[in-house]
N, C-alpha and C positions, 0 to 999 in steps of 0.2 A: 580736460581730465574727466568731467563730467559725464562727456559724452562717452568717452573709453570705459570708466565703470558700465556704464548700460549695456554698450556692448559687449561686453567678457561674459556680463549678466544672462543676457541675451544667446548667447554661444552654451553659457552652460545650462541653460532654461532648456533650449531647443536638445540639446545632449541626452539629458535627463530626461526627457518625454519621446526619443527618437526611436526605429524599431529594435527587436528583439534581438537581431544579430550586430544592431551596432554595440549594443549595451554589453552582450559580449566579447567583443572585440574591446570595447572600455575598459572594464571590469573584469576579466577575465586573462590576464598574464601568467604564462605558465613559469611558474614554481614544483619544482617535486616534492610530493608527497615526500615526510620521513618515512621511511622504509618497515618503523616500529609500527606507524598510525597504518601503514597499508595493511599490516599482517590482523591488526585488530579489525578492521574493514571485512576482509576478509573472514575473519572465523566469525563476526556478527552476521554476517551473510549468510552463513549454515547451507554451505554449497552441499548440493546432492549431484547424484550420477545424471547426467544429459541436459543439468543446467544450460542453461545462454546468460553469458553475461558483458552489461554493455560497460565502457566507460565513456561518462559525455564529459569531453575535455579529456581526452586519453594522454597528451603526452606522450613520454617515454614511453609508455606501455606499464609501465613497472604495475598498476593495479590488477591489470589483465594477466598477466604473465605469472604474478604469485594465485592469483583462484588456479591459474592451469596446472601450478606446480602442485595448489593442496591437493587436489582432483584430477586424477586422470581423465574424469567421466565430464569434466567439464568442458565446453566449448566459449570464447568469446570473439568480442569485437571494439572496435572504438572507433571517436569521430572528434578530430580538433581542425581546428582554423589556421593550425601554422602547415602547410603544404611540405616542407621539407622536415618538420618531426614527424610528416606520417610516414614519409619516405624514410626514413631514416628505421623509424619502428615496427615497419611492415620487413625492411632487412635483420631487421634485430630478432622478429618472428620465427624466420626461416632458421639464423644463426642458432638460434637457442631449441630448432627442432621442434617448434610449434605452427608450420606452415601451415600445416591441415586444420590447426586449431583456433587460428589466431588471425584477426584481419581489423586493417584499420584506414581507415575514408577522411576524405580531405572533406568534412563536411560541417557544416553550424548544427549544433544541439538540437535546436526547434525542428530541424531538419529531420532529425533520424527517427526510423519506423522502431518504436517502440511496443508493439503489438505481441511480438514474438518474444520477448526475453522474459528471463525468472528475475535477476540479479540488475539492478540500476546501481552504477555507483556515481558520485560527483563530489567533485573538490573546488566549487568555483564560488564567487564572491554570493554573500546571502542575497542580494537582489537578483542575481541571476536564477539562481536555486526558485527563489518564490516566484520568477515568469514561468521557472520551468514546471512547477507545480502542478496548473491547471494542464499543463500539455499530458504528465503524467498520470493524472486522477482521469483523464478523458480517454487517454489510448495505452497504457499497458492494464494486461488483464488482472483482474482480484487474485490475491495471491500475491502479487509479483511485489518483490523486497526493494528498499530503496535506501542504501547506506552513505550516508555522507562524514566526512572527517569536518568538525566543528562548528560548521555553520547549520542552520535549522534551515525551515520551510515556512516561518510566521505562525498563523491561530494554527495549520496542520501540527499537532503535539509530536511525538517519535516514539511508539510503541514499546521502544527499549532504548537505552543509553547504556554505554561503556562510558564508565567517566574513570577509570583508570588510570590519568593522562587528560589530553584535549579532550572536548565530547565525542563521542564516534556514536552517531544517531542511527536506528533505523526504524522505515515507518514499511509497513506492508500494505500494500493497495486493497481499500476496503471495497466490497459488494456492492450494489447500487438496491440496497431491501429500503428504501423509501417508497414508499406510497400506502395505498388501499390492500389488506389481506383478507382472505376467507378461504376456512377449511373445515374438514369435518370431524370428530372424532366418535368411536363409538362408545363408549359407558356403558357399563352395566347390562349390555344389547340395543341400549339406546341412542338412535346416531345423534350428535349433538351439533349444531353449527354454528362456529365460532367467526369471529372477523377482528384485524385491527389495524389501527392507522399508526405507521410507523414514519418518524419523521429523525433523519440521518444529520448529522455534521462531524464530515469525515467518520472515523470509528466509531465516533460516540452516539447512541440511539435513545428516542425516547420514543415511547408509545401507550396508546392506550385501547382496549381491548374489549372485546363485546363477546354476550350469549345469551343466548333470552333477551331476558329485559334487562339484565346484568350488565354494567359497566364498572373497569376496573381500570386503574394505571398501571402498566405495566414495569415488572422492578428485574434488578440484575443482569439488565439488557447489554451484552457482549458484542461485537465486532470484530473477527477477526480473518482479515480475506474476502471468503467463501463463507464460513462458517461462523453463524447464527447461534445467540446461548440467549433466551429471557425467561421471566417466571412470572406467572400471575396466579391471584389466589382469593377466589372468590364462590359464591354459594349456586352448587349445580341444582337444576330442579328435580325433586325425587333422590338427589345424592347427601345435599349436603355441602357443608365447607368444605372445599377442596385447595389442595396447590398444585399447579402444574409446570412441568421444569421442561420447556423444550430447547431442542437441542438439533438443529438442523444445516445443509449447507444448499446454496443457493447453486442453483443450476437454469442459465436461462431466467424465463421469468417465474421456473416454480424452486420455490424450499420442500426439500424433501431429507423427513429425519425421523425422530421419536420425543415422544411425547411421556411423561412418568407422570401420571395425575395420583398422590394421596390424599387423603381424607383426613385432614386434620384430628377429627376427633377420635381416628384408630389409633391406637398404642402398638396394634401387630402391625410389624415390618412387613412380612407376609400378604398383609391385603395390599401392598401398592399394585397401582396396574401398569404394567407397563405397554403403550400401546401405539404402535406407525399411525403418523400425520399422514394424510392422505397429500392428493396436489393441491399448495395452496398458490393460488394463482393472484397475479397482481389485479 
């Protein structure tokens, strides 16, 4: 009897540490979505005209099939492990006059090219969801939405919740504005050049920021996608206290945006300057 506990132990030790497509195949039994949680999925996704959107672990289709219904303009796809619900939902495609719009692959989640879609959705067990994370964060682009019905992504937090009901989470794929910055601005006619080290965990940003001999920590620092929001407020030379509110989106490796520097100690509205960040390059 001894020896049988070790082994059962042993069977579910090796389970538990095995690859990515066994764990879903484990863990990963399809269930339909209620058809309520889908339509909430859906409107949290804020589909637009010529979306892509994928389901990993499509099932029936039914998640695919209501974005097509909200949106003409939308295009998707999916990818499950059962071979005869793809067959079966790639003819349900055609039936319901989504052929041109609608396609779905006998394929593992870790599997599929996630590079080109706006719209990620998933309903599969929370361990599953947190392997599939890093595959996310790594290859779909900033910007792109990712809604799940109840289960989270672990320390990744969810941008927004629907808690209406079960949680309906979604997070949007943040930027990769970690590292080294330096830009220019010009003052007064005076070009001034700034730098700073920004350091990322998922959305949330901290950093701190240089000019002259000026060091400052950088506050109300934003993430979202593409687009960059912080403020720092510190004494220019020959200006004065200043606060600067930039506001930029990341393109490649430069942000390109605008910059609002006031003067603290003005009272007129009137003097802010409003002035474009130059290339600020990693």
């Amino acid at each position: 009897m001894l020896f049988r506990s070790i082994w059962w132990w042993l069977v579910i030790g090796w389970g538990l540490t095995a690859g990515t497509g066994w764990a879903q195949e484990r863990y990963s039994p399809f269930v339909p979505s209620d058809m309520t949680n889908v339509e909430r999925m859906v409107k949290l996704a804020g589909l637009k005209a010529g979306d892509v959107v994928v389901d990993l672990g499509s099932g029936d289709g039914r998640i695919v099939f209501t974005s097509l219904k909200a949106n003409p303009k939308v295009t998707g796809w999916g990818v499950d492990l059962d071979a005869g619900l793809v067959e079966k939902t790639n003819a349900a495609a055609k039936a319901q006059g989504f052929g041109n719009r609608a396609q779905f692959f006998h394929r593992n989640a870790f599997d599929a090219d996630l590079s080109k879609v706006d719209v990620i959705y998933m309903w599969l067990w929370t361990e599953v969801q947190q392997m599939l994370r890093a595959k996310i964060l790594a290859e779909a682009r900033p910007g792109t939405r990712v809604v799940t019905n109840l289960w989270g992504m672990g320390t990744w937090e969810p941008d927004e919740v629907d808690s209406n009901g079960s949680p309906v989470n979604l997070w949007i794929v943040p930027a990769r504005v970690e590292g080294n910055w330096s830009w220019e601005l010009n003052l007064r006619g005076v070009n001034r050049d700034y730098s700073a080290i920004i350091e990322r965990h998922f959305q949330k940003l901290e950093g701190v920021a240089r000019v002259g001999n000026r060091r400052v920590i950088t506050s109300d620092m934003r993430l979202k996608g593409e687009n960059v929001f912080f403020s720092l407020s510190l004494t220019v030379d020959g200006m004065g206290y200043a606060r600067h509110e930039f506001s930029g989106r990341m393109r490649g490796d430069v942000i390109e945006g605008t910059a609002k520097v006031l003067l603290v100690s003005d009272k007129d509205e009137d003097k802010q300057e409003l002035i474009e960040i130059g290339r600020a390059h990693v």
